[in-house]
N, C-alpha and C positions, 0 to 999 in steps of 0.2 A: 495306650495303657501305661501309666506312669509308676515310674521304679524309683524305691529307696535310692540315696545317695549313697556311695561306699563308706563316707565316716561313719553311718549307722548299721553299717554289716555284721559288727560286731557282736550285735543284740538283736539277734533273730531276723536281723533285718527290716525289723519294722518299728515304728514308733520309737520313744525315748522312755526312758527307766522311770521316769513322773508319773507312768499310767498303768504299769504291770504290776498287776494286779492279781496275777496266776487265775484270771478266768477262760484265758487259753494258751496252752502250753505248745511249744512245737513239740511234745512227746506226747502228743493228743492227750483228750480227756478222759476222767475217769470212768468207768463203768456207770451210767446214769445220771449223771451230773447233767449230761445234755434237757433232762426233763426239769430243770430247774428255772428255763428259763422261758420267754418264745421260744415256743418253735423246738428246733432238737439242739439247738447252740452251735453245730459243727454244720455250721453251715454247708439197489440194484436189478436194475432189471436187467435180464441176459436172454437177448431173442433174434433168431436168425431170419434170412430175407427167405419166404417161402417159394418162391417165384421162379424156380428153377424147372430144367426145361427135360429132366428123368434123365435115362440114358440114351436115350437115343440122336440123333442130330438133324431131326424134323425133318429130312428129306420126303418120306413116307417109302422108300423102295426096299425097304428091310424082307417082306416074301413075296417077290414076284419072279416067276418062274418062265425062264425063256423057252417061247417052243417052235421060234423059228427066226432066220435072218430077220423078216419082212418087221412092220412096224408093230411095238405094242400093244396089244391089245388092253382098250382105253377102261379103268373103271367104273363099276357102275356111280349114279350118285347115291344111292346108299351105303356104299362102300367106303366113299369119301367122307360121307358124314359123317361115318362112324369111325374114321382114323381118327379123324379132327378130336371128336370127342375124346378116342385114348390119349392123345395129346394133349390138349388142354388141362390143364391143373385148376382146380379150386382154389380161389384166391380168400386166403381165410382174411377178414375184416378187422384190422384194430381196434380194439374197445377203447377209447379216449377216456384216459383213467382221471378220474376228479382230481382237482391238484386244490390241496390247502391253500388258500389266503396267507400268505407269508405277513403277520400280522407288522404293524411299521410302528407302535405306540404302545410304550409300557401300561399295564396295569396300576390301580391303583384299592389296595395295597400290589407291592407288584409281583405277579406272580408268572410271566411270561419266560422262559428260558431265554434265557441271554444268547443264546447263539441263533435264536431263530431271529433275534434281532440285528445281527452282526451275521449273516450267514457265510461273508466272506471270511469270515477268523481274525481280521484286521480291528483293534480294539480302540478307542481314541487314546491318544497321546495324553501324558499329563503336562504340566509347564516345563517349557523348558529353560533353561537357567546359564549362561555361559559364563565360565570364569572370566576373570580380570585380573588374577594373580598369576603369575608364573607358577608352574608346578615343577617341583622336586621328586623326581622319583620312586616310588616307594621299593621297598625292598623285593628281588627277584622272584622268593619264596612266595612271600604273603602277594604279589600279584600274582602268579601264578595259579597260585590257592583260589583265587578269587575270577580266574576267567569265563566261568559260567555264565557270567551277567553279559557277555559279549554275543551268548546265545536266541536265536532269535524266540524262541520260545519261552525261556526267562520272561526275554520283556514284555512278548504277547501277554502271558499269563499274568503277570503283573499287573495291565492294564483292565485287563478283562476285570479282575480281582479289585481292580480302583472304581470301575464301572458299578458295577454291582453295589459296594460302597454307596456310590454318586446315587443310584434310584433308591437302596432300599433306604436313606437317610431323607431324601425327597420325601417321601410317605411319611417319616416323623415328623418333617415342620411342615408337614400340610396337612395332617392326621390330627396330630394330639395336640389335646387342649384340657384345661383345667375337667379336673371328674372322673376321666384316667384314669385307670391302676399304672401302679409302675409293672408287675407281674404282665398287664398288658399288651404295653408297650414293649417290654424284653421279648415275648412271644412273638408280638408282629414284625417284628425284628428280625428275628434267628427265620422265622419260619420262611421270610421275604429272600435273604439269603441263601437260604438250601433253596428256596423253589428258583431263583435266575440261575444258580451254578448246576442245576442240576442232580444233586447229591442230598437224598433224605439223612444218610447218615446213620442210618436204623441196622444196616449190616456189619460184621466184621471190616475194617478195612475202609469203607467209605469213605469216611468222616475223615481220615488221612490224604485221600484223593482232594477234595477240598472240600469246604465249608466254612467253621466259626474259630477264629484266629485265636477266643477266647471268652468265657460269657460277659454277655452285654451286658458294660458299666449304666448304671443311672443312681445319679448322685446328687442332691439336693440338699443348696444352700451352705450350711457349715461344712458336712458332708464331700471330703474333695474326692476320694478314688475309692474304686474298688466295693465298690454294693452292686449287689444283682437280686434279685427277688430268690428266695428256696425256697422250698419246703417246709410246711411248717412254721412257715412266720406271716404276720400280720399284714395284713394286704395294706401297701400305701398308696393314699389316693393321692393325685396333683391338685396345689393349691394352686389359685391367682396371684399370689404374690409369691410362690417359689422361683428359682431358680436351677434348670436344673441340665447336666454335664451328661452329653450322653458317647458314652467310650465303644466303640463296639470293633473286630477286626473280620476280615475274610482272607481267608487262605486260598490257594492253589498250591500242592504239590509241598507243602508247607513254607511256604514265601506268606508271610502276613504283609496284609497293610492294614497298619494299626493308624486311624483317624477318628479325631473327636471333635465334637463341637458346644456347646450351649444352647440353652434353648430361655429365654425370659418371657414371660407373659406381659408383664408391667412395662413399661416406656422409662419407669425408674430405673432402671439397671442397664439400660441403653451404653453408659457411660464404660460399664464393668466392663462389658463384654468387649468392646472397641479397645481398650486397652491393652488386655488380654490376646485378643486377635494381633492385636498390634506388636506385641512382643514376640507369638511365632512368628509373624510371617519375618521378623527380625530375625530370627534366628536361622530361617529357613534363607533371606537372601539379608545380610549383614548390610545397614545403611549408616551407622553411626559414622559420622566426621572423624573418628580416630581409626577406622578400621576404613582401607578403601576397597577389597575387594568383597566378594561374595563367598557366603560361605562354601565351601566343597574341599577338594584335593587338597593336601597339606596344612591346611587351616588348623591351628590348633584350638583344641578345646575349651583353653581359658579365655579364647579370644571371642569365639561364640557366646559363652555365659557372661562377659563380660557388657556386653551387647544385647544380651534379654535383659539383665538388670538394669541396664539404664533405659529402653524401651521403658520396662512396666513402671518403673516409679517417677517417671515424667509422668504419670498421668494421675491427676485428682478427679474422684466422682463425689459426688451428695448424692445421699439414700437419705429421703426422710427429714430434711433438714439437717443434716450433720455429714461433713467434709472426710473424707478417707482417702488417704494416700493409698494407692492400689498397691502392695505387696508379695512380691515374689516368693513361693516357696521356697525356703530355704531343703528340707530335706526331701525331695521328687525330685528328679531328674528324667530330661530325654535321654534315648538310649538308643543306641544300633541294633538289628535283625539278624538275628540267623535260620536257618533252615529251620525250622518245628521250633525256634525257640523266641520266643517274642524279647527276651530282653539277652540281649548278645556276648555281652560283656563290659563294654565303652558307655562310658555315663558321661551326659551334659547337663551338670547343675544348673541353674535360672540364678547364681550369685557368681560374683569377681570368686576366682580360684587359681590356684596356681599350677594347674594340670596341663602338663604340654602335650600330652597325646595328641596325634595329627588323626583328621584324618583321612582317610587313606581310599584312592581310586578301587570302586567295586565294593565296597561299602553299602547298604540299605540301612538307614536311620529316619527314626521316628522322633521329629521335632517338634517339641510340646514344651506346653507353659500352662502354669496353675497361677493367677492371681488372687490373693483374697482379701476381704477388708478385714481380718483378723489378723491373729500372730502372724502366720506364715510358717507355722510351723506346724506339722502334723501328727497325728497318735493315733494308734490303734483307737477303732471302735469295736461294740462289740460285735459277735457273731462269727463267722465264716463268709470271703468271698467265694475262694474255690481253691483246688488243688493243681499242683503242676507234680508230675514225673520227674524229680529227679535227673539230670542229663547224662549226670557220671554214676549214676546208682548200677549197679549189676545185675545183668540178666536174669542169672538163679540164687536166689535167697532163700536161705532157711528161713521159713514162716512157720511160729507153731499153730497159726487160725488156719482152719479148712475155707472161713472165708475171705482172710487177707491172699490167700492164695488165689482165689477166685477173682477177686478183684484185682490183684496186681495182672493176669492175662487179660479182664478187661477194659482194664487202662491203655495198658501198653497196645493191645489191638483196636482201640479205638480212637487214642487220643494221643497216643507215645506223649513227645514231651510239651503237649501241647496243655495250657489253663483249662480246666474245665470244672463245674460246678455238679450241685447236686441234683438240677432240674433235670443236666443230661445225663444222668445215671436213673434218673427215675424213667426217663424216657426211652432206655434202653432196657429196660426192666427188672434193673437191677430191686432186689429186697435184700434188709435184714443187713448192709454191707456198715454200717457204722463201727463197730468194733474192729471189721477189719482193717475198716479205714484210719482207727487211732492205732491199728498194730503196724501199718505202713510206714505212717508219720511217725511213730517213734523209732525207728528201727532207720531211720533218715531216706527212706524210699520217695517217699512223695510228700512235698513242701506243700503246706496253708499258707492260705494270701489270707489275710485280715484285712477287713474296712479301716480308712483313713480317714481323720475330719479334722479341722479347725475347732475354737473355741464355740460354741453355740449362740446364736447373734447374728454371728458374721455368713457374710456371705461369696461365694467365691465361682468361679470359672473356669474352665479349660479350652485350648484348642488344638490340633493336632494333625501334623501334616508327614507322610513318607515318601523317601526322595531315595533315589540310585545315584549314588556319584560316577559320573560316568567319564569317560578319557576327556572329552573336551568343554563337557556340561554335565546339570545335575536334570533328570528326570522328577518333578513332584510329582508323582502318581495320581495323590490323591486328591490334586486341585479341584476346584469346579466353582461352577459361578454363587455358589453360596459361601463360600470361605476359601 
């Protein structure tokens, strides 16, 4: 999921002042304005051995009654038989209980619990990545701060979390084809997700255990980030000649892996995409001649960006007869992970900068690049993506709506500070919350993500990989044999 650069923070954090046009405010909209346009605009089993032998110690001489020195008197055989019998126990019969088929082959779309498929709890690894630069230290605090990741259940969960990733994006490039909705495809998506981890997401609390790291990106053509299908707006179908970016995350315990990739129908854009590609996996292991090791531990952050940009602009495509230098977004950046918060704080622009931030062992960043054959520069479009929580907003706010109240407990108990959209409010059942929701965002509770695009024409890419820096190497999670 690709994040502003900080020169643009200034302004809302989105797009540049050429395109504001007050059709959406971060002090939300006005009362009805939203019907102005598509849509609303705001966008064990426990069992013992029976076989035991009662009290007594099978001799049989428990009442025999002596009535003289000479020899016992012998009993009859009916006598005997009938000890025997008191003796003998009923051996009750095990019922051989049916045992599931422990199924070995995902579904397709896939909807198998993931752990029926890993029953050991052991998840696959992702790439593993070994420096080649010396490391320096980082500070006592901030390692300390960060030794979680040392944890063996971190990095389980993590992979499992890449897994799940890895099939339900399987089902998109072997699923969808031109005819499509996008609305769709976002459905078979999310739904693929909650059904491998587990978690429908429909109660209090769930949705935090794991699920959707964020709603699924699907962006097409000029279109670089941040569209999802809502509510109320116009169903888009997939063309043959689209292009189109598909961003989606899954969480555990709120650890996202945030992974993207492209999808082209046409054999013409072949060229895009490879470029594109070509630039993460640059970013994610550093091959440039002026840079010799790999990215990770101490690496500074201009030395990365310095190294997507000349990746993507090596590379020329033709579309249609006509030659295009592939182009780096100047204002998107990759970005580092925090617990529930998919953009961390540390931003890696795709241009030469002069940002020396390192960084730093124990670290999770999500290393992404956006090439387009336009500007390279991006601007609000219109609508609503979705909304995030505020991270430093406070607990109890005065709200004058009885429904911004409502809504601010079922945020925070379903989604705390996690992106979410309008489709999962409507699925949780929520009604009538628009008003409260422009009295949250005004009141700076809960930030609007706005759609992102290029010039119209042009056509553009994404790809998207998350890595744990780890003491000796970097973990990519989210590798697998498709990108």
């Amino acid at each position: 999921m690709g994040t502003k650069t900080p020169e643009n923070e200034h302004r809302r954090h989105y797009g540049d002042a050429s395109n504001s046009d007050g059709a959406c405010h971060v002090g939300g909209e006005p009362r009805g304005s939203h019907m102005h346009r598509d849509g609303d605009g705001c966008l064990g089993d426990a069992g013992g051995d029976d076989e035991s032998d009662g009290d007594g110690d099978g001799d049989g001489d428990g009442d025999v009654e002596e009535t003289s020195l000479g020899p016992l008197e012998a009993p009859s055989t009916t006598e005997v038989v009938d000890a025997k019998k008191k003796r003998k126990k009923n051996k009750k019969k095990s019922k051989k209980k049916g045992t599931t088929p422990v199924p070995v082959k995902q579904t397709s779309p896939p909807r198998i619990l993931l752990t029926y498929l890993f029953p050991s709890g052991e998840y696959p690894e992702g790439e593993m990545q070994n420096y080649t630069k010396s490391q320096i230290a980082a500070a006592e605090a901030r390692y300390e701060a960060r030794l979680y990741y040392k944890d063996d259940d971190f990095i389980q969960n993590y992979r499992k979390a890449a897994e799940v990733h890895r099939q339900a994006r399987r089902w998109v490039q072997e699923s969808v084809k031109p005819g499509q909705t996008l609305l769709d495809v976002a459905e078979g998506i999310e739904d693929s997700v909650r059904a491998l981890l587990g978690h429908a997401g429909l109660q209090p609390g769930d949705s935090l255990k794991a699920g959707l790291g964020f709603p699924t990106g699907l962006c097409l053509n000029h279109q670089m980030a941040h569209y999802t299908p809502n509510p109320g707006q116009k169903d888009v179908v997939i063309q043959q000649h689209d292009v189109m970016k598909v961003d989606f995350g899954v969480h555990i315990n709120g650890w996202i892996v945030d992974s993207a990739f492209t999808m082209a129908f046409d054999h013409i854009y072949d060229g895009l995409l490879a470029a594109v590609k070509d630039a993460t996996n640059t970013g994610v292991k550093v091959t440039s001649f002026l840079l010799r090791w790999t990215a990770g531990i101490d690496v500074r952050i201009s030395d990365v960006s310095a190294a997507i940009q000349e990746a993507m602009e090596s590379h020329e495509v033709e579309i249609r007869g006509k030659t295009f230098r592939v182009k780096p977004v100047r204002n998107l950046s990759a970005h580092d992970i925090k617990q529930y918060r998919i953009h961390g704080g540390k931003s890696i622009p795709f241009v030469k900068n002069s940002d020396q931030t390192k960084m730093e062992e124990g670290e999770v960043f999500a290393i992404e690049t956006f090439g387009t054959t336009g500007r390279g520069y991006v601007r609000d479009d219109v609508g609503i993506y979705g909304y995030g929580l505020n991270h430093d907003a406070p607990l109890a706010v005065p709200l004058p709506l009885a429904s911004a109240r409502r809504l601010h407990k079922t945020i925070r108990e379903n989604f705390s500070t996690l992106v979410f959209c309008r489709r999962y409010l409507d699925r949780l059942g929520a009604e009538r919350y628009l008003a409260g929701m422009n009295c949250l965002v005004s009141n700076g509770i809960v930030e609007p993500h706005l759609p992102l695009m290029d010039i119209e024409g042009s056509y553009s890419a994404q790809f998207e990989h998350t890595l744990l820096l780890r003491e000796t190497h970097k973990e990519v999670f989210s590798r697998g044999d498709d990108y």
